[in-house]
N, C-alpha and C positions, 0 to 999 in steps of 0.2 A: 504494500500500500504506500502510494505517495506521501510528503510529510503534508502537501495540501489537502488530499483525502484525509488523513488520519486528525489534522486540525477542523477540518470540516463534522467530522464525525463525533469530533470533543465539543464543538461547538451547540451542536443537538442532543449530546445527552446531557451540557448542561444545561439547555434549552428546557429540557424537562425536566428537570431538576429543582428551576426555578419557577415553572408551572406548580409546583407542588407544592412549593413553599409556604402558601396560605392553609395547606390541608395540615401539614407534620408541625408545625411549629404546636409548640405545648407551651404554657405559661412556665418563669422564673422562676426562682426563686420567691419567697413573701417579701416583700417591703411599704416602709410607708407608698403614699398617694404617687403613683410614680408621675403623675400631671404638674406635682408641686415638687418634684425632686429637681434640686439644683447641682449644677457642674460648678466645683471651686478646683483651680488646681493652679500651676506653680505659674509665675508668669512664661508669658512663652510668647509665641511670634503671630504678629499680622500680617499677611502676606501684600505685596502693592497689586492694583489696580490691575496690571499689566499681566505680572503672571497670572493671578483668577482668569482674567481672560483668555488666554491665552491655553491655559490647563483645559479650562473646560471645553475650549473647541474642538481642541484633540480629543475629547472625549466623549465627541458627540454622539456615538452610533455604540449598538450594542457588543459588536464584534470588535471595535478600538478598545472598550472597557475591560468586555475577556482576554484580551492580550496584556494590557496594563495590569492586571492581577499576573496572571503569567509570569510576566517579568520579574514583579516586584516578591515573587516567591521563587523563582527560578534557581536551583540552587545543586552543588553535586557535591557526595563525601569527599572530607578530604583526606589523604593518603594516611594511613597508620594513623588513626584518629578517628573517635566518634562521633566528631563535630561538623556539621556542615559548612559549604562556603557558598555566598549567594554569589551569584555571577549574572542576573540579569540587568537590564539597561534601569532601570525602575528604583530608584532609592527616595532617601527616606526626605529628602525635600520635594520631589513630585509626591509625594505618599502624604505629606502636610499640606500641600493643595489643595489634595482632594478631600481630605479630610475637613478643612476650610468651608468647601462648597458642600460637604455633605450635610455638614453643623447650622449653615442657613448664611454664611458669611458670604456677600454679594457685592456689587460695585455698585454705587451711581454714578455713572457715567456721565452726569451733568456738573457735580462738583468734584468728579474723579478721585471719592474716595471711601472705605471698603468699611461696611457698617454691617450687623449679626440683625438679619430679619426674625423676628421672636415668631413671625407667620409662620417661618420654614424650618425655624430647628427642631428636632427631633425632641420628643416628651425627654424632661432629665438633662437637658443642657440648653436651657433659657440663661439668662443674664452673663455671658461670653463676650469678654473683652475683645479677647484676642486666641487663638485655637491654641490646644495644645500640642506638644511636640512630642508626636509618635517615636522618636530618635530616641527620646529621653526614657532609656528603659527604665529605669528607678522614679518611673512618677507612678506610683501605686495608685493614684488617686483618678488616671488616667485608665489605668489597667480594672478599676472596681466599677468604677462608669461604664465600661464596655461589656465587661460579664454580665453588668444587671439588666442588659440589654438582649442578650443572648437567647435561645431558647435553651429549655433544663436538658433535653437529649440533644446529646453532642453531633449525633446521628444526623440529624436536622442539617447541619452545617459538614459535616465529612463527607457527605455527595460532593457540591460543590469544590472542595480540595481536593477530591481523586479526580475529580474531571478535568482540574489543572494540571495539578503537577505528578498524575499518574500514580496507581497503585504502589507501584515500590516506592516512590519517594515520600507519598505521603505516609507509608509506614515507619520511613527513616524518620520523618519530620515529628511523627508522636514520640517515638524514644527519646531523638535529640529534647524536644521541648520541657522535658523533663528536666534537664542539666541546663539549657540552651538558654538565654534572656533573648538573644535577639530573634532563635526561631519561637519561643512563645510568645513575644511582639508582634510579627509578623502575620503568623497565622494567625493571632487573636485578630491584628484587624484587618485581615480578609473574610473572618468570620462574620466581625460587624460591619462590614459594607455590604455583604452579601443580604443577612438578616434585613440593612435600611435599603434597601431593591435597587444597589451598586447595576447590579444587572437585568433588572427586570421594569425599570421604570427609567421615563427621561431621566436623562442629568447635565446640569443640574438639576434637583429636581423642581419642579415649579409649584408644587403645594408641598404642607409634611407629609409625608409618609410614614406611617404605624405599620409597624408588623402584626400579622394575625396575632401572632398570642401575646402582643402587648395590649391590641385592642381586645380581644379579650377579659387582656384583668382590667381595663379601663372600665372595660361594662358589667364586669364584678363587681368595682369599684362604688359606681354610681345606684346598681340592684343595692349594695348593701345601705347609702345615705336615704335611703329613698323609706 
């Protein structure tokens, strides 16, 4: 099989993978109102005007975003060592872009400069200055915001990673993550772009996006004030 055949073929079973994704998602963990859940975390970067622009146009189509995960997981063991080495083009300052755009951070292009739409950010990261920085493995506070985000079977989000970076690597990728900070960064947030519909909805996106089993506990939530 060609490597165009065989990316074509990755391309449709993640295709259905993310069709699915409203039915397999199961609610979190329990927490407070996750409607009034806020994001505090270290200071960290604003991107300018130019790169948002810029980031999201290259990432206008469905097929340019599954390659962008691709890359930014792309990675092979290295020699006498249980550690991996990322080697795709995709690092962790395009990875804070998109992150940027995912969180609801936007341009006005009339006064040319980059303000947090509370429209478009995702329930649990309202009041955002400025995004935080994915690079920075030791922000715990970054890492606790993404799991509560997550769905509880891991399962839910491992389709999506074998469809990337292929059965064998994604099993290396669960061992390494165990010892690894930067492969348990990584993955963790291709899991949370996946989960806020990285792949399955425009992007930027143009409304918030809820995942099923966050809307879910949302209407938990609301049956229980009631």
């Amino acid at each position: 099989m060609s490597s165009q055949r065989l990316l074509l073929a990755l391309h449709w079973a993640l295709w259905i993978s993310v069709v699915l994704q409203a039915t397999v998602f199961t609610a979190a963990g329990s927490s407070s109102s996750i409607r009034n859940r806020r994001a505090t975390f270290k200071p960290s970067l604003l991107p300018s005007p130019v790169q948002l622009i810029e980031q999201a146009e290259c990432l206008s189509t469905e097929w340019s975003r599954y390659l962008f995960l691709r890359q930014f997981l792309d990675c092979v063991p290295e020699e006498s060592s249980s550690k991996l080495k990322f080697v795709g083009d995709v690092g962790w300052e395009e990875m804070n872009l998109v992150l940027a755009l995912s969180l609801g951070f936007r341009v006005d292009e009339e006064k040319n400069v980059v303000y947090h739409s509370q429209a478009l950010c995702p329930y649990g990261w309202s009041s955002l200055e400025a995004t935080p920085n994915v690079a920075d493995l030791f922000d715990q506070a970054l890492e606790y915001h993404m799991h509560k985000d997550l769905p509880a079977d891991d399962g839910a989000t491992d389709m999506v990673l074998e469809t990337i970076v292929g059965l064998f690597m994604h099993e290396h990728m669960k061992k390494a993550k165990e010892h690894d900070m930067e492969v348990r960064r990584r993955v963790l947030v291709a899991r949370w772009l996946y989960v806020q519909g990285f792949l399955s909805t425009t992007f930027p996106p143009r409304e918030r996006f809820v995942p099923a089993h966050i809307r879910n506990a949302i209407d938990d939530e609301e049956e229980d004030e009631e």
